[in-house]
N, C-alpha and C positions, 0 to 999 in steps of 0.2 A: 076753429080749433088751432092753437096755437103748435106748433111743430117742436120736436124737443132740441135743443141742440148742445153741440158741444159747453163746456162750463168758461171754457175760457176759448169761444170762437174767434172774435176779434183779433187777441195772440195769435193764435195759429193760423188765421187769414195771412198777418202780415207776417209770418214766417213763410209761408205759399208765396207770398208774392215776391219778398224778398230773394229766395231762395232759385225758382222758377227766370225772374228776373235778372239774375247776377249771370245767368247761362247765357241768354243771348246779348246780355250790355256785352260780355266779355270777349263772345266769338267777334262779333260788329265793332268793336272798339279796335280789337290787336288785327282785325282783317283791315280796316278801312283808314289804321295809321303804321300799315307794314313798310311804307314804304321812307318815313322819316326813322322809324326803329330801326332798319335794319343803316340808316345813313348812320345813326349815333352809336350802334355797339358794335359796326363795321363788317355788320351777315350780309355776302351777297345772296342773290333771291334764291339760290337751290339751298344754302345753309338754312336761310331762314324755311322753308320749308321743310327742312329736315327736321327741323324745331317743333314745326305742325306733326307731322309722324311722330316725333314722341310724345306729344300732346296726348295722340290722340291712341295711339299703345296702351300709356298708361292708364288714361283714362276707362278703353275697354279693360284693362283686366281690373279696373277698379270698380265698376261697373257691376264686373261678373261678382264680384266676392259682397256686394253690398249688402243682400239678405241676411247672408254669413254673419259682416259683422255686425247689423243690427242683433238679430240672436243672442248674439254675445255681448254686447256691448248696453245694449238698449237703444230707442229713437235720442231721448238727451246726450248722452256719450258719442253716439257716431257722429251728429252732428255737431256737437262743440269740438269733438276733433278733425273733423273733415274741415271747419271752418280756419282751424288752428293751423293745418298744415297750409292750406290757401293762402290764406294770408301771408305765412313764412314765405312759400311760392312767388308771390306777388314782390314780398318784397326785396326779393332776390332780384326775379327781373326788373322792376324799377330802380335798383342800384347798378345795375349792369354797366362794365362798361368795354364789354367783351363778348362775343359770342358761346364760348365756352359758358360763363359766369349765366347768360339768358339762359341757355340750351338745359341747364341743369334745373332755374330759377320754370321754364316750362315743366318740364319733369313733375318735379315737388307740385304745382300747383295744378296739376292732372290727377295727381295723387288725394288730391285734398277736394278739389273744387266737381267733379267731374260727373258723379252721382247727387249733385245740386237738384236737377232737375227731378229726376229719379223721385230724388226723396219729395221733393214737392208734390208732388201727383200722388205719391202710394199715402203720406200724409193726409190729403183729403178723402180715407176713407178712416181717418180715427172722428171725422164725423158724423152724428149718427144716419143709419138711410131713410133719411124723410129729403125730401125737393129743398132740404135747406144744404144740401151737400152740392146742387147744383150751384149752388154760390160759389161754393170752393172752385168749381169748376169757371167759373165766369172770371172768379180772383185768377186764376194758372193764366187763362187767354190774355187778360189784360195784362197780365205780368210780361206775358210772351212780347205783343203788339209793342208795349211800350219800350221795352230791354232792347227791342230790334228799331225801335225808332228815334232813339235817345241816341243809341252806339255812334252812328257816324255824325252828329252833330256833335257831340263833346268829344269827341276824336279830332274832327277838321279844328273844335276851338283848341281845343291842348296842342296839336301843332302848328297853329297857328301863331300862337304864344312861344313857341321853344320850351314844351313842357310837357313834353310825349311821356315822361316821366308818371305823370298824373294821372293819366289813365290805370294806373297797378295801384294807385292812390286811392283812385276813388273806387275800385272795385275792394280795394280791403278796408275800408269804412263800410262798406255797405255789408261785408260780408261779416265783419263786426257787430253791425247793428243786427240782422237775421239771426247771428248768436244771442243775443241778448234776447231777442221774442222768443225763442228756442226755450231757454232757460227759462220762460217762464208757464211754458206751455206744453211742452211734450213730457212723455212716460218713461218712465228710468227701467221699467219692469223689460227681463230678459228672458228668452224662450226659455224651457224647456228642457235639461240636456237631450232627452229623448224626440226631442221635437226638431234640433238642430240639423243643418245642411250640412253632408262631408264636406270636405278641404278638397282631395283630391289633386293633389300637388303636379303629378302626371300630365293631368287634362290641362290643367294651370298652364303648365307649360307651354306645352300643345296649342293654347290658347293664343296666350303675348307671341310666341316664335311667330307663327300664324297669322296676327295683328300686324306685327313687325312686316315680317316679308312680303306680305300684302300691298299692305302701304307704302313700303318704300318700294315698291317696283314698282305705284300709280305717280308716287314723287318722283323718282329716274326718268320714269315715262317722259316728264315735260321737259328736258333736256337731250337728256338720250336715244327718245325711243329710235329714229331713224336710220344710230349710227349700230347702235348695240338692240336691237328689239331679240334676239335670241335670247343672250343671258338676262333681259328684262322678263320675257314670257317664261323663263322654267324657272325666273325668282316667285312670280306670282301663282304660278303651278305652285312648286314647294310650299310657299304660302296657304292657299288652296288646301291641299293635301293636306295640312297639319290643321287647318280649320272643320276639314270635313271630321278628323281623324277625335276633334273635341265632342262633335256631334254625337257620332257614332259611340262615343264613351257614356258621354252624360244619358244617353238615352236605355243605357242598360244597366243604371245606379240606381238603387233603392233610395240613398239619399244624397241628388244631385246637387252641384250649386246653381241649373238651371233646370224645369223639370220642361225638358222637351218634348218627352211625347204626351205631354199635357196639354201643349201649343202647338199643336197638330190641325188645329181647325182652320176652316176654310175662311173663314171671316175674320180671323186675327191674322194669317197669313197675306191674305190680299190686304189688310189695314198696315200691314209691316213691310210689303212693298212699296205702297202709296205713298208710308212714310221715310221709307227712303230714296223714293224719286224726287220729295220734296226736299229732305235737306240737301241732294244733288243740286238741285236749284236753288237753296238757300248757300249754298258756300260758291257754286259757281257765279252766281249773281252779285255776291259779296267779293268777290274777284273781278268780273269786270264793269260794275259798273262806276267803282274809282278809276280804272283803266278808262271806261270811256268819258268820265267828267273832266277828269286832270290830264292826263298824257294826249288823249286827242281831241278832248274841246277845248285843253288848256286852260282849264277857270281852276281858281286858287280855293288849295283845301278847305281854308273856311265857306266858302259861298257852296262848294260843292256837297259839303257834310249838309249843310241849312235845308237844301233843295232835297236832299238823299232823304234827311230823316225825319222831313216836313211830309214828303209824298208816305212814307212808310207807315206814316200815322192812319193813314185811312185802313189801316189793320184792324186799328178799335172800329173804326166806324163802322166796318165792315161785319165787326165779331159783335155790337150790341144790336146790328140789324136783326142777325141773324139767330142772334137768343130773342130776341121779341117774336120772331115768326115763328120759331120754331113749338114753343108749347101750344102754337094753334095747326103747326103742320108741319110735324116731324120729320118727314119723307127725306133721307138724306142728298136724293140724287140732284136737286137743283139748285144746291148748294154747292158739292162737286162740279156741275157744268157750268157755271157760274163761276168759280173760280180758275177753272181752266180757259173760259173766255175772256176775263181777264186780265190772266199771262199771257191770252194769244196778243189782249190788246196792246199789252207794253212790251212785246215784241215786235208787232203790227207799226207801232210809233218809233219807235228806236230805229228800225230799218229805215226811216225818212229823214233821218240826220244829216248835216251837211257840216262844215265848219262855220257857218255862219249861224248855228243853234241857240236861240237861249233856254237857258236852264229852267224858269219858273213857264217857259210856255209850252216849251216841248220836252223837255224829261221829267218833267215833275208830274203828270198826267199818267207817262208811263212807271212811271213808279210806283206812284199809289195803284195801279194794277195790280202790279207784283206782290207787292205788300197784302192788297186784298183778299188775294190766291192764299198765301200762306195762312191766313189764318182762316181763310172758307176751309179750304179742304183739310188743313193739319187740327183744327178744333171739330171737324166733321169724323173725323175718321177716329182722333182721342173717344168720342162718346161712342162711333160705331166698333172700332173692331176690339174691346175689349167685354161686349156685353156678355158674351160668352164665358168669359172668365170672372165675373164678378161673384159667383159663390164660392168660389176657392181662391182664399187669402193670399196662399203659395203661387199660384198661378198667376194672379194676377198682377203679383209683385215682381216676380221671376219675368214675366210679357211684357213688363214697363221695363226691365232690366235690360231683356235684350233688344227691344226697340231703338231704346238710346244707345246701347253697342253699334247697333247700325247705324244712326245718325250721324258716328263719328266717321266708319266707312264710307256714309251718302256724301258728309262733307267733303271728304277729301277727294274721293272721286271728283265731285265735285270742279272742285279746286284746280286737280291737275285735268281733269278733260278742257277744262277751260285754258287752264294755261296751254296748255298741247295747243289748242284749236289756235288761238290768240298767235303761238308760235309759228303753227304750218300759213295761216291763210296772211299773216302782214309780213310774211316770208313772201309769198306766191305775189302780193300786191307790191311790194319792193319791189321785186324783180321786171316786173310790168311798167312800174311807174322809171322805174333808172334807165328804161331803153330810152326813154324820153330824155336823159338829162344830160345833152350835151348840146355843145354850141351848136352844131347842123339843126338843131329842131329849132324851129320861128317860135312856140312859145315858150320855150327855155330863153331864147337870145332877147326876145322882147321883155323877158321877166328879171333877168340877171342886167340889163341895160337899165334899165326904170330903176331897182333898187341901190344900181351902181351910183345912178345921178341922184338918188336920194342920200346917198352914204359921201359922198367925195365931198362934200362942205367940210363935215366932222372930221375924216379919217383919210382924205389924201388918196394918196397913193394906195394903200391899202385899202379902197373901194370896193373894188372888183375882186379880189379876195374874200372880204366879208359879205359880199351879197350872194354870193355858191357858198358862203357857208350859211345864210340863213335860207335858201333854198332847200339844201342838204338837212335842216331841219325840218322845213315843211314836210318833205317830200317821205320824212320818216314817220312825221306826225301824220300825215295821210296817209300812209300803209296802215297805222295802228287803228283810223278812222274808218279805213273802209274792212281790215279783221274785224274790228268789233261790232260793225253791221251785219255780218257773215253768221258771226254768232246769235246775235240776237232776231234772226232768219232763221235759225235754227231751231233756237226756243218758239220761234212762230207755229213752223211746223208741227215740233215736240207737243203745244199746248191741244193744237187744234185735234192728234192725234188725241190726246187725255181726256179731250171734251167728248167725242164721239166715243171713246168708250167707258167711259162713265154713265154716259147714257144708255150704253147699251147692257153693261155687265148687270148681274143679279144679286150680289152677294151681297153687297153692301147696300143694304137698302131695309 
């Protein structure tokens, strides 16, 4: 018996993958070429950060209002305009040549681009529920795997080129092209007026203030926390407070724009944990592990994008394993500990780095780990913690809503625990390594002697100057070397903890 399916599947496939896909090219892409951006519109790295915070601001309150204006708008409507604004967004930042001119061009394209995702996922249930909708689901993961595989390879080629510029290029072609399958496949039909979500402008508020002061006291953090941690901690309190304060509102609405005490359950709450430890991991991971290819293996963006986003491919491999096994053994948990052994493993390997590393033998191993993980557990947890919600429409659109609300807190957390760590521990190893660097230590004076008489042919007199200053660069490049081992020690730890309790919890299963 043949299954029924949508009338125009194939379209709305490649609008899911499209759509779904543009999410992670675009975080992977502006993460893993932040560091020539911010050299060409002149953002040192707490502005450009500050850039991320309103990303990711607007992105949640844009997030929260999405059911809203589907309702009103229709599925065709919202996304030909969500795509419209992106793209204006895009190409604001690709013409930048200022930080003001980006910082706004981010804004707009939070505004437009941000419930991409979102919609991709709530999209695969306008097809019909027969096991042909699990396709849909198979198109979202590959969409994921690849968006996140792609990003840092045509990122290291576009700056490798002097054309970091292309990167907003190539995301607004693509996001042009998911317009066009859009238009020919989704429903123009608008709820209901009596069916529609309040506004609730209050909560709104409540919400971005909330978003805002949150985040920018996790982006302070990586700077500040040491000198100012008081007015950091009652920024994130207020924060805090104003987010509990949305909670508390939306939960005693007849018609909310999230329905809270809907998503009450045990099984979507642990699934919306899960997933925000992983994009914690997904945006800390996309922070250092350019920090540890470029700054302290010193190999050049392009080879390092190649190795990054060659390893990250085994995401697919990982995700059509794991839909093969699964219609014969659905059982989520050894999937889960599997992917967290995983992350232990490319933690387990990054800890063994030295500077004498190479790329395809020793961090491409560990990468494709990591890569593994994200899609074991973040396509594990997609199928488990929404099963609860799959006979109410609202719910379950509204549970995809605030999921990816979180995603954007998991990242940036993310981001600045990493920078913070990155800060304090090649702070603590500088300190260590500079007692050593003076003439009284024999292997300072043997190492500044040897480079002097390699330097004095070329440069004279000015020998022994230039070899403390190439010293002076090692010696920082090994601080970053051995923080970034510290970290990924860390993630050892963190996995090996997830594995064991994954095995051990009940809920998700």
């Amino acid at each position: 018996m043949v299954s029924p399916k949508h009338p125009r599947e194939k379209t709305l496939l490649a609008t899911i993958f499209l759509l779904n896909g543009i999410e992670f090219l675009h975080a992977g892409m502006i993460a893993f070429g932040a560091g020539p951006i911010m050299g060409h519109i002149g953002a040192s790295p707490e502005e450009f950060t500050l850039a991320t915070v309103v990303y990711a601001v607007v992105a949640v309150a844009t997030i929260s209002q999405q059911r809203w204006l589907v309702e009103r708008m229709g599925w065709r409507g919202f996304i030909l305009a969500s795509v419209a604004v992106f793209v204006a967004g895009a190409a604001i930042c690709g013409g930048s040549d200022g930080f003001g001119q980006f910082l706004f061009g981010r804004a707009v394209m939070g505004l437009g681009g941000a419930a991409f995702m979102t919609s991709a996922r709530v999209l695969i249930t306008l097809m019909p529920p027969t096991p042909r909708r699990f396709l849909g689901i198979k198109v979202f993961a590959t969409a994921l795997a690849l968006g996140n595989a792609l990003a840092p390879w045509l990122a290291g080629e576009m700056v490798t080129r002097d054309q970091w510029r292309m990167i907003f290029g190539i995301l607004g072609v693509a996001a042009v092209t998911a317009a066009g399958f859009a238009t020919l496949c989704l429903p123009t039909e608008r709820a209901p007026r009596d069916q529609r979500s309040g506004g609730h402008p209050l909560a709104m508020l409540a919400l971005v203030g909330g978003c805002f002061l949150t985040l920018y006291a996790l982006q302070r953090a990586t700077y500040d926390f040491y000198h100012d941690a008081l007015p950091l901690l009652a920024t994130f309190a207020a924060g805090s407070a104003l987010l509990w304060y949305f909670v508390y509102h939306q939960r005693r609405q007849a018609h909310p724009l999230l329905v809270l005490a809907r998503l009450g359950q045990p099984r979507y709450l642990s699934g919306l944990a899960l997933f925000t430890l992983c994009y914690m991991v997904l945006g800390a991971n996309n922070y250092m592990l350019p920090v540890l290819t470029q700054r302290a293996l010193g190999f050049s963006w392009q080879v390092a994008g190649m190795v990054q986003g060659a390893g990250l491919l085994a995401a697919l491999v990982a995700f059509w394993t794991m839909a093969s096994i699964m219609p014969k053994d659905p059982s989520p948990k050894k999937f889960y500990v599997a992917g967290f052994v995983l992350l232990a493993a490319c933690g387990g390997l990054l800890t063994r780095l030295n500077g004498d590393a190479d790329l395809w033998r020793d961090v491409f191993p560990a990468v494709a780990g990591y890569g593994a993980f994200i899609i074991l557990v973040m396509a594990t947890t997609a199928l488990q913690a929404f099963t609860g919600l799959q006979a109410d429409a609202q719910a379950f659109s509204h549970g995809q809503q605030l999921k990816n609300m979180m995603s954007q807190f998991g990242i940036a957390a993310g981001v600045a625990g990493a920078a913070l760590s990155l800060q304090w521990r090649s702070g603590e190893h500088y300190t260590a390594l500079t007692a050593r660097f003076s003439p009284g230590d024999t292997a300072f004076a043997e190492a500044a002697g040897e480079l002097t008489s390699a330097l004095s042919a070329s440069h004279g007199a000015q020998a022994a100057q230039l070899a403390v200053g190439q010293l002076a660069q090692q010696l920082i490049q090994q601080a970053t070397l051995l923080a970034s081992l510290d970290y990924f020690a860390f993630l050892l730890v963190l996995s090996l903890i997830g594995a064991v309790t994954m095995l051990a919890q009940r809920v998700l299963k």
